[in-house]
C-alpha positions as CSV (number, residue, x, y, z in Angstrom):
1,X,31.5,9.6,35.7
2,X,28.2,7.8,35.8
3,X,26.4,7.8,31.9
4,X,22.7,7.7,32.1
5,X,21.3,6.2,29.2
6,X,17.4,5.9,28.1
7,X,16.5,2.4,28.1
8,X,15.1,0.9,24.7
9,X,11.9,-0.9,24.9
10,X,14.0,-3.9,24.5
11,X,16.1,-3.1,27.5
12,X,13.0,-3.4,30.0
13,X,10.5,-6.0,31.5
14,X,7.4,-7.2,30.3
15,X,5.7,-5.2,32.2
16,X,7.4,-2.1,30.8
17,X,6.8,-3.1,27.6
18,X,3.2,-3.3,27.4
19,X,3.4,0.3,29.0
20,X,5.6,1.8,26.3
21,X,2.8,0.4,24.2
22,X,0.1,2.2,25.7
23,X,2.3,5.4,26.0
24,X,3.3,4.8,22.2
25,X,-0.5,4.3,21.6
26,X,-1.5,7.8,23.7
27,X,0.9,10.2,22.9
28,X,2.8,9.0,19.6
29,X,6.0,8.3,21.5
30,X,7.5,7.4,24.9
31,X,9.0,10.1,26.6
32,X,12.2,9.8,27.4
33,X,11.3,10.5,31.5
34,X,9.2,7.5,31.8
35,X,11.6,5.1,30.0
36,X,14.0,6.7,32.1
37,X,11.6,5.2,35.1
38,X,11.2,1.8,33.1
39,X,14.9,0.7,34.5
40,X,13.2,-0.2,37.3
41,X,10.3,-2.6,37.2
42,X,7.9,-1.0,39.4
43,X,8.9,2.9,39.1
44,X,7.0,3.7,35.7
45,X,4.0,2.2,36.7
46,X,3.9,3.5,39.8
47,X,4.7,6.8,38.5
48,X,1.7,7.0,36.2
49,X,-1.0,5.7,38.7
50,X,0.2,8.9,41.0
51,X,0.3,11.3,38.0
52,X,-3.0,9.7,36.8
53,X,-4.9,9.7,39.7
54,X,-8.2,12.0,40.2
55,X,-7.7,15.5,41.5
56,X,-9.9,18.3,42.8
57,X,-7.9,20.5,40.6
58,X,-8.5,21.5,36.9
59,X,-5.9,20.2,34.5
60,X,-5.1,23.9,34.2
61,X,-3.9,24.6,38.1
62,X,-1.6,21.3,38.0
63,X,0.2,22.7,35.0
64,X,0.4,25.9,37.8
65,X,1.8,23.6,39.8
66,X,4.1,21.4,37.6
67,X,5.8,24.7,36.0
68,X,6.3,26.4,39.4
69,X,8.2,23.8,41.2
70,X,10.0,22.5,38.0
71,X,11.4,26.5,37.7
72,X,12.4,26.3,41.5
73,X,13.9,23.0,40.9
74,X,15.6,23.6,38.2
75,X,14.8,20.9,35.9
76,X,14.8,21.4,32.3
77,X,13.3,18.5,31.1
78,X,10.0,19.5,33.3
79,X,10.2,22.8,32.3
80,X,10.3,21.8,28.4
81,X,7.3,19.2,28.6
82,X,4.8,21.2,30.8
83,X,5.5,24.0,28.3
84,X,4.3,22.2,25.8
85,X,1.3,20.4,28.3
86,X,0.6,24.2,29.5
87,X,-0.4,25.3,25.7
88,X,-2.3,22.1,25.3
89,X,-4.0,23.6,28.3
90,X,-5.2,27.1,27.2
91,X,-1.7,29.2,28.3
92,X,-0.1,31.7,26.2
93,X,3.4,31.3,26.0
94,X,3.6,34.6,27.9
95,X,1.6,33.0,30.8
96,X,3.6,30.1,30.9
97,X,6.9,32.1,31.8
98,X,4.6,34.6,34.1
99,X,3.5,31.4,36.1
100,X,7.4,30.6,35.9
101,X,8.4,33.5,37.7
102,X,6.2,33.0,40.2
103,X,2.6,34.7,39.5
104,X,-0.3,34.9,36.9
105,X,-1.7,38.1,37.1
106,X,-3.7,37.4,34.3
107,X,-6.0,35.5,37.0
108,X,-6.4,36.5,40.1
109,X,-7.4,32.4,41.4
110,X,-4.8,31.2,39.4
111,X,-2.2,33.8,40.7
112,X,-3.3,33.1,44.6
113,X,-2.7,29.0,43.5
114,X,0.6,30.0,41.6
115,X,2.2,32.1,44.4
116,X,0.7,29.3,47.3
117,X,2.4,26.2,45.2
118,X,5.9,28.8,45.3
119,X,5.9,29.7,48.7
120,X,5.5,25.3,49.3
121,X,8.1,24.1,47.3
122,X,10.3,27.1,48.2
123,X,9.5,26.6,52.3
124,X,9.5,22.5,52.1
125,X,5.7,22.9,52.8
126,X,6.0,25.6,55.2
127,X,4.0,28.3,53.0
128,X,4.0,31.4,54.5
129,X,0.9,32.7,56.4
130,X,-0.5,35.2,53.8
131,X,-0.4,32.7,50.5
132,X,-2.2,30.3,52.5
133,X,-4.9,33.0,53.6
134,X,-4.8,34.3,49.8
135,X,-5.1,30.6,48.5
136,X,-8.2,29.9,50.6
137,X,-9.8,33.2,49.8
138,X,-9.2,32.4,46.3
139,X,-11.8,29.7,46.9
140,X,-9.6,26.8,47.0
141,X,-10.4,24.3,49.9
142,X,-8.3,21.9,52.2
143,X,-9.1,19.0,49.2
144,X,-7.3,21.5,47.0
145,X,-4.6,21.9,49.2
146,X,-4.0,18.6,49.9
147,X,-4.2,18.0,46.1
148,X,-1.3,20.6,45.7
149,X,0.8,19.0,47.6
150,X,0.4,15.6,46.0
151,X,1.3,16.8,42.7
152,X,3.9,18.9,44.2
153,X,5.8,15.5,45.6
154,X,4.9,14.0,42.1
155,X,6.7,16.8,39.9
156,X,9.8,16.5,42.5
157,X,10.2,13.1,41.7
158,X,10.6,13.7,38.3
159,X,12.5,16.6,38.6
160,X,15.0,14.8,40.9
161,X,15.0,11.9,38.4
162,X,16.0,14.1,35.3
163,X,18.9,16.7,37.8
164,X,20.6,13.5,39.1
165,X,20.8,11.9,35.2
166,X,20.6,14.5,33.0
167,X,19.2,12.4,30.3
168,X,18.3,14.5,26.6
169,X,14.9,16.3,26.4
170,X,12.2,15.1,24.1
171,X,9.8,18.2,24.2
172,X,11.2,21.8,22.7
173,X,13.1,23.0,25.1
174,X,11.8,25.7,27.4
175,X,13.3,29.2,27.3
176,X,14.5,30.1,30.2
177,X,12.9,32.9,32.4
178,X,16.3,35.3,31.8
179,X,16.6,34.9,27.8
180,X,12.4,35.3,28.1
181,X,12.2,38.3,30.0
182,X,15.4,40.2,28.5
């Protein structure tokens, strides 16, 4: 059986290094995801120019977006740090696991933007009709949906990344939605 270790700062390029810097620098530590991507001497850096480009959406709605499909992908690790990124963001921890299971009736944009992002991931982009008329009459635009989508295919890469190796979460780990709602 394949062991997936996180690679030291020693253990990668240049490059990388200087990048565990800045991330060092920004948020007090690497996480252990974008080490994970330093093994590879392009990945991380092309990981954080996609995660770090500009967006139409509010930092709010991606966290909509990263929670959703990490909870229909199943990956802990994604679940655990957008948690955390979620009450940086303003959400209760209530709303968090509401937007988890699939809604956020607390808000009825943000509830037409959470059940559009599940119906995507769910339907490999092929949302049904009515989210897509709800996600519009929300007020969202084709920007916005194209925007979605982007950080859709960017929380599936790292969701994919952390099922295949399995690697230990740095962030408090995410309840999940069954112990939460029992």
């Amino acid at each position: 059986m394949q062991n997936f270790n996180v690679p030291t700062r020693e253990e990668v390029s240049e490059n990388n290094q200087a990048i565990f810097d800045n991330l060092k620098g920004a948020l007090g530590f690497v996480p252990n995801l974008y080490a994970y991507y330093a093994k590879n001497d392009t990945a991380l850096a092309d990981y954080l120019a996609l995660q770090n480009r500009k967006s139409t959406l509010k930092a709010k709605e991606r966290e909509i977006i990263n929670l959703v499909t990490s909870q229909i992908n199943g990956c802990r690790y994604c679940q655990s740090a957008h948690t955390a990124l979620g009450k940086m963001n303003g959400f209760s921890e209530e709303q968090i696991l509401e937007i988890r299971g699939g809604s956020a009736a607390f808000d009825a944009k943000l509830d037409a933007l959470t059940k559009f992002t599940k119906s995507v991931v769910e339907n490999k982009g092929n949302a049904s009709q009515t989210t897509k008329d709800n996600f519009f009459a929300a007020g969202y635009t084709e920007a916005n949906m194209i925007d979605v989508v982007i950080i859709v295919g960017d929380k599936v890469i790292s969701n994919y990344i952390h099922n295949l190796t399995g690697f230990a979460i740095d962030f408090p780990l995410a309840p999940e939605l069954a112990e939460a709602t029992v």
